[in-house]
C-alpha angles and dihedrals in degrees: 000000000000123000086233079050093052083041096067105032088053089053090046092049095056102043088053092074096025090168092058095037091059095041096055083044093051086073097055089042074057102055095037093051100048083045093044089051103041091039088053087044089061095034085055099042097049089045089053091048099044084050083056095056092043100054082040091058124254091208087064119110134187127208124206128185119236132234148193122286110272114234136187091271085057113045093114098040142088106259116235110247117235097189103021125188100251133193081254094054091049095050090038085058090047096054091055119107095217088057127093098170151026133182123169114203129213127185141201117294102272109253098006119143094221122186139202114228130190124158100332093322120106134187129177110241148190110244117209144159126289107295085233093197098188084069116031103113103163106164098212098038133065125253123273103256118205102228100183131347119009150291126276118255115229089253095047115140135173085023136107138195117203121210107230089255099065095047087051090060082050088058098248114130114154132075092232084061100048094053083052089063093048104109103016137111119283135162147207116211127198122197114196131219089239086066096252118125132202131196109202097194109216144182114251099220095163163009129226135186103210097180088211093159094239119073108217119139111270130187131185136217147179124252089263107060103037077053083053088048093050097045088053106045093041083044086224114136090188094047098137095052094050100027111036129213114291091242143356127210119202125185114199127201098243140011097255096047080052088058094046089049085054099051096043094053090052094054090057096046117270129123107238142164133200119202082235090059085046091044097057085051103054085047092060084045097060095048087052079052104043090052089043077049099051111040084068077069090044097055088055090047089054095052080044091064092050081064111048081043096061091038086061103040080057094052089047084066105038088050101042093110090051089052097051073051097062092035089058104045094046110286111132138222086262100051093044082053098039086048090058093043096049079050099056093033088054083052091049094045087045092053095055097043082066097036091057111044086049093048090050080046093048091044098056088044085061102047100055084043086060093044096057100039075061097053090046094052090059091253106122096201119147123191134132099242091178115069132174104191121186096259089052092053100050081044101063094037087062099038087054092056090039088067096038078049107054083034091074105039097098105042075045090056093046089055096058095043087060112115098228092221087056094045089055092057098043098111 
């Protein structure tokens, strides 16, 4: 026999019992369309992720200082820090050829009740870093949105910009309001476990709506003064020199001079991370994912097989006489085998033309469904978290025939071990 000869007959066996073939095909379109959609879930995320990375900056990295080991007798302290971030270290990164960019990074005292004051009225209040809109780029949360005045500089000093919130426990509600305080006096004052309070009068220059999710009273200011803040509360003139500053960021001005900065800070001491570090692990991660993914597929396909399986072995003994048939007029051993095989393989193959088209159908279902529960949750993020990529594609197809494949080995082998005398007497 031919193979456009097996072709045929196989096509001619199958249509001949269209309602079992399908339904021996419905468990591979199973398996391939749960495979097709959690493999393209894994191939989106990490694309999205990987396009996160990528406008954040992979050649960023960010230095930390590193501490002593915390014990039992220090679990509610402020570590002592062993390699600390000094004014020397921030200039000496500045000065290097291979650098763009250095910001050194200073919180809020650990463990200090700080307040928000403007006119008689006090709140206690989260300090940060400057809110730096141009750059904040958080998939999962909403942009920070400038709601009067401006933004801090990165050398601001002796200004403050107030979150919405903090300016509502104030009692001020309206936007007319908040462009009147745009300009005037405000302070920030830091009372220390040791009794003492200080009041660090500051400029309100402007209002932001962080959309954090949780409403609590924010401020901003510049590295000086959290630097002031800090000196003050520690009662350490020389803070920086002994202290350090709480994280560095570095942007390099390439990816591998980000890899030899890195190198070069851990060999000295410091803890640091690059996004490419972070990167290479989230994509690990993702194949770990993807197989975890997968194998759900895999289960079904397996149950699948069972089926072809049975499906052929039936067919084996509804078309025994038909095989004594082609054995006696010349078919051999190998074409009734390869017959059965090309049978089970076309289910197989069947079964994953359905599966995944379904599964590239489900997937973009999915994906619009995610994207409006997220708009309806209030977070605008936009992003394509299914995705069938050609070698996905190919993959499940083959993988699909490989099953119909290996599912018909054995009723193929049956086939080709019946006498063909015997076979024209089964009844």
């Amino acid at each position: 026999m031919t193979l456009k000869d097996v072709a045929k007959t196989s096509f001619d066996n199958l249509s001949r019992h269209k309602v079992r073939t399908a339904l021996s095909a419905v468990g591979v379109t199973v398996g391939i369309l749960t495979i097709v959609t959690m493999v393209s879930l894994g191939i989106g995320v990490q694309r999205e992720v990987a396009q996160t990375f990528r406008s954040a900056g992979l050649e960023m990295v960010e230095v930390s200082p590193v501490t002593e080991e915390r014990t039992a007798f220090t679990q509610f302290t402020e570590l002592e820090r062993t390699v600390c971030i000094t004014p020397g270290l921030v200039e000496e990164m500045r000065a290097r050829d291979d650098v763009v960019e250095v910001r050194p990074r200073m919180f809020r005292p650990w463990g200090a009740s700080i307040y928000l004051k403007i006119g008689e009225e006090m709140v206690e209040v989260i300090v940060s870093e400057p809110v730096r809109l141009e750059r904040a780029q958080e998939p999962f949360t909403r942009p920070p949105e400038l709601v009067a005045g401006e933004d801090l500089t990165d050398d601001s000093q002796g200004e403050i910009v107030v979150d919405v919130h903090a300016l509502e426990a104030l009692g001020y509600e309206e936007k007319a309001e908040f462009d009147e305080l745009i300009g005037q006096e405000a302070a920030l004052v830091i009372k220390a476990p040791r009794g003492e309070v200080q009041e660090f009068p500051l400029r309100l220059v402007g209002v932001v709506d962080t959309h954090y999710g949780i409403d609590y009273p924010r401020t901003y200011v510049g590295l000086a003064d959290s630097v002031a803040l800090n000196v003050w509360y520690f009662n350490d003139p020389d803070f920086l020199e002994n202290e350090g500053y709480d994280a560095l960021n570095i942007k390099a001005a390439s990816l591998n001079d980000a890899v030899r900065i890195v190198e070069n800070l851990e060999e000295r001491g410091f803890e640091v991370e690059s996004l490419k570090t972070t990167m290479d692990i989230v994509n690990k991660a993702m194949i770990i994912l993807q197989t975890m993914l997968g194998s759900i597929g895999g289960l079904a396909l397996f149950v699948a097989s069972i089926g072809i399986a049975n499906t052929m072995v039936m067919a084996v003994y509804e078309r025994t006489r038909e095989i004594g048939i082609l054995k006696a007029i010349g078919a051999s051993p190998g074409d009734v085998r390869l017959l059965f095989v090309a049978e089970a393989s076309l289910i197989g193959l069947l079964g994953g033309v359905v599966g995944t088209i379904g599964g590239w159908l489900l997937g973009l279902g999915l994906n619009e469904g995610i994207l409006a529960y997220l708009r309806w949750q209030d977070i605008p993020m936009e992003g394509t978290f299914f995705v069938v990529t050609g070698w996905l594609v190919v993959l499940a197809l083959a993988f699909a025939m490989v099953v119909g494949l290996l599912a018909g080995l054995y009723p193929a082998a049956r086939a080709a071990r019946l006498d063909p005398l015997e076979a024209l007497r089964y009844e």
